[in-house]
N, C-alpha and C positions, 0 to 999 in steps of 0.2 A: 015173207019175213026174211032179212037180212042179218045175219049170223057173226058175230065178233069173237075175234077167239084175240087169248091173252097170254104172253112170257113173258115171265118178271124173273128177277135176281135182286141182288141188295144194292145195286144201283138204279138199275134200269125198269120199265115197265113200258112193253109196247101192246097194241090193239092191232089187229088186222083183219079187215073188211071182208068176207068172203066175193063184195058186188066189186072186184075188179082185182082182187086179189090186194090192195092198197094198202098202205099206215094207217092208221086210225089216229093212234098215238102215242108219243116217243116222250114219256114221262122222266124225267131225271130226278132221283128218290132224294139224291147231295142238295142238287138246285130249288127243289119241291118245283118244278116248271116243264108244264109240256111243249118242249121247244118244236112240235108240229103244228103248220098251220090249223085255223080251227073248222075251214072250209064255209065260212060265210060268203054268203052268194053275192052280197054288197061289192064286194070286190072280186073272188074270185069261189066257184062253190066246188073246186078240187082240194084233195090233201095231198096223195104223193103217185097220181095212176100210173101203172106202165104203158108206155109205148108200144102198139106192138097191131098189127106189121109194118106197120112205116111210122117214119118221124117226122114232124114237121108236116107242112104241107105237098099234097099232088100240086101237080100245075093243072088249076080248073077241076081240082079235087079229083082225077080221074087217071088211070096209067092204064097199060096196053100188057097184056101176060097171055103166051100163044095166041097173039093175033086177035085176040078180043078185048073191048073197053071194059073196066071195070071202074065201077064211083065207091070211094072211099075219103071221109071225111078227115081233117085233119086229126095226125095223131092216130089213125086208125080204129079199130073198136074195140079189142081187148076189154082197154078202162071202162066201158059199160057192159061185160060179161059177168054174169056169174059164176065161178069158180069154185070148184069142187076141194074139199078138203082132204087130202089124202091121207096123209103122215102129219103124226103130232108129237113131241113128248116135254118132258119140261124145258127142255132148250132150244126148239126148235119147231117150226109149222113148215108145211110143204101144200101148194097151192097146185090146180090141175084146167086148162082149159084145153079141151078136143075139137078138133075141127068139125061141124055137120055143118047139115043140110042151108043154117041160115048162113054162119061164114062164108062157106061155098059161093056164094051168091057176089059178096065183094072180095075174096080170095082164094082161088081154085085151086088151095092144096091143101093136102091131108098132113095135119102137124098136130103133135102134143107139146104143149107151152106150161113149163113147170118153173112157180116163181117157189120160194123157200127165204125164210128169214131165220136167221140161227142169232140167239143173244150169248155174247161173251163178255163179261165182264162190265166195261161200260161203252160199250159198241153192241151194232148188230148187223148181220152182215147178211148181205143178200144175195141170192142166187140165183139166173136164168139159165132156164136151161130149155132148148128148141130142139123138138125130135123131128124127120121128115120121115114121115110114115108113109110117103105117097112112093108114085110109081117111077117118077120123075123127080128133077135135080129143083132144088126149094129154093125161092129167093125170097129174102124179109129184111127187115131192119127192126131193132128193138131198142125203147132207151126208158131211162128211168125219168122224173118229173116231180122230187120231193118239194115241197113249200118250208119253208121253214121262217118262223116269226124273227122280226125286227122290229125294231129292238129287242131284246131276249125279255126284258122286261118294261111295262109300259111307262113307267114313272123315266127310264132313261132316254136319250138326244139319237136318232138316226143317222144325222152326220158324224155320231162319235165310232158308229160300226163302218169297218172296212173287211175284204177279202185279201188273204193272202193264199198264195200260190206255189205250190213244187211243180216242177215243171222239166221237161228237157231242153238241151238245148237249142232246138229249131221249133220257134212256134209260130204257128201262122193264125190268122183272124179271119174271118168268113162276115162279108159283108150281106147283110138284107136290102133289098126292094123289095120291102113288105107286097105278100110273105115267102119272098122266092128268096134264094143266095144270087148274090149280082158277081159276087166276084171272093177271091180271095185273096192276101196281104201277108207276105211275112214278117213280123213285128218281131219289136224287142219284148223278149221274157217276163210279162208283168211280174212283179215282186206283190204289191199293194195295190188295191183301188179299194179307195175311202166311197163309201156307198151316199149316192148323190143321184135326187130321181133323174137327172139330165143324161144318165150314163145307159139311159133304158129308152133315150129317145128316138130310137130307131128299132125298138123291139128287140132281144136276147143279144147275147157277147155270145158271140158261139168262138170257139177255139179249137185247135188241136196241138197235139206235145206239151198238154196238163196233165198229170198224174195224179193233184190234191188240190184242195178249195178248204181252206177254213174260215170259217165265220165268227171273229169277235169284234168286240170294242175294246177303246185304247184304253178306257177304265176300270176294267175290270179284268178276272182270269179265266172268265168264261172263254169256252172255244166251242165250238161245232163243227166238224172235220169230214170231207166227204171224199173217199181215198178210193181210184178207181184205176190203178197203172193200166197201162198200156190203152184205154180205150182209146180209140180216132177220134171223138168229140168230146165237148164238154157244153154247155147249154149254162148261161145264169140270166135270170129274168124274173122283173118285174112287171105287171101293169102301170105304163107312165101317162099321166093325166095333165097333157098338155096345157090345160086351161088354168089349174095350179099352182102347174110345175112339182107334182107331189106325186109317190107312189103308191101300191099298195103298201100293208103292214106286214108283207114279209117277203122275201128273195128266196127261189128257185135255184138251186143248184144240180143241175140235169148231167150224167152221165149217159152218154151216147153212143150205140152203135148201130148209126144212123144221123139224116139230117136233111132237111126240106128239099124240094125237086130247085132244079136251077133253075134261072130265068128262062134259059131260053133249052129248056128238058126238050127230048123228044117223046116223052113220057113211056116208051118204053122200060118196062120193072127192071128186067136184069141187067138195062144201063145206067139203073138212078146210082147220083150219086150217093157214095158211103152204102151200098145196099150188100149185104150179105146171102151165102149161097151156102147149100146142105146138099149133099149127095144124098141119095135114094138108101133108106135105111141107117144113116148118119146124123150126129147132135149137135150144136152149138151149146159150148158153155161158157159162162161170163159172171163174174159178181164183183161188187163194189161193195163197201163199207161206212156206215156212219158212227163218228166215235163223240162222245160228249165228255169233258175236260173240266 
């Protein structure tokens, strides 16, 4: 049996899955709309998993950590663990996954992986936090993977939704040769992209020197804000459907630290690109925000 635990306030009302620690759903009490995807398998059957220990894909699903192969599938496995509940009170959940004996098997270190969701007002904000409990110096990557419906509502136009961006000022693009990075690009600063399935036909925007992603239409005053300073990547993605030229019914907006092996990796872990490192008895901590407008 898979366990839902809930925080509300007078705006807000979220779900969270214990099977990956995940969103459930991100109900706006103003909008009456749960602007979380609904996880139908038609198109895609995620809602918002974590990342964790790597992003994106291995090259040949597989990396080298002291000298040995180890196969891990894209995205890692986290999203299909069950996660322990630790801390709870009216404003906040605190999620728990421990390394054993099955981990061990596709990554041979000894970590405690603590997600937490805290609701404020009309946001709610999330928190990673990666202990290295092992003997030895940790390498991982972790990123977030929320879904969020497009149109906000069904009766409204998909070309009338666009993203808009805060950003610094040197941003660069990360090109795929599905599903490796081929290369990267410094580009000008997007301001706007008006959502158009063609912009997904090479699988995710991946960026870095993004700090914000909001998601509305020109018609209305809805917004959906996904605020995550300083992170190295950012991730927005659709399933794009070549044959119609049409998407799924809703955009990914991914905060990342982390991001898929190169083309031409030598699959060693502690060289992958974007990969993060924990000294022996040291934490990683990181969190991002979603606010609704």
């Amino acid at each position: 049996m898979v366990f839902i635990s809930i925080l509300e306030n007078s705006n807000l009302l979220i779900e969270v899955n214990e099977h990956g620690a995940q969103l459930n759903k991100l109900f706006s009490k103003k909008h009456n709309l749960d602007f979380l995807w609904s996880g139908d398998s038609t198109y895609w059957g995620k809602k918002s998993p974590i990342l964790f220990p790597i992003v994106g894909r291995l090259k040949d699903d597989e990396t080298i950590i002291d000298d040995k192969i180890y196969n891990m599938n894209q995205h890692g496995f986290a999203r299909d663990c069950t996660f322990k509940l630790i801390k709870g009170n009216k404003n906040s959940l605190t999620y728990s996954l421990t390394a054993n004996e099955e981990t061990r098997t596709r990554f041979p270190y000894n970590f405690q992986l603590l997600i937490s969701y805290e609701l404020n007002d009309n946001s709610v904000k999330v928190f990673w936090n990666v202990k290295n409990i092992d003997s030895k110096i940790m390498y991982f990557s972790i990123g977030a993977h929320p879904a969020f419906n497009v149109p906000f509502k069904k009766e409204e136009k998909l070309e009338d939704y666009y993203l808009a961006f805060k950003t610094k000022k040197d941003v660069e693009k990360y090109i795929f040769e599905i599903p490796y990075i081929k290369e990267k690009n410094k580009v000008k600063a997007p301001e706007y992209i008006f959502i158009k399935p063609e912009i997904f036909n090479n699988d995710a925007l991946v960026y870095n020197g993004v700090d914000e992603v909001t998601l509305k239409s020109k018609d209305n005053d809805m917004a959906l804000k996904v605020s995550f300073k300083d992170f190295p990547f950012v991730g927005i993605w659709s399933p794009f459907y070549k044959e119609t030229n049409t998407i799924a019914p809703f955009v990914c907006i991914e905060p990342w630290y982390g991001i898929a092996d190169l083309k031409d990796s030598t699959k060693v872990f502690k060289h992958k690109l974007g990969v993060n490192k924990i000294e022996v008895g040291e934490e990683f901590n990181a969190s991002y925000e979603i606010t609704i407008t």
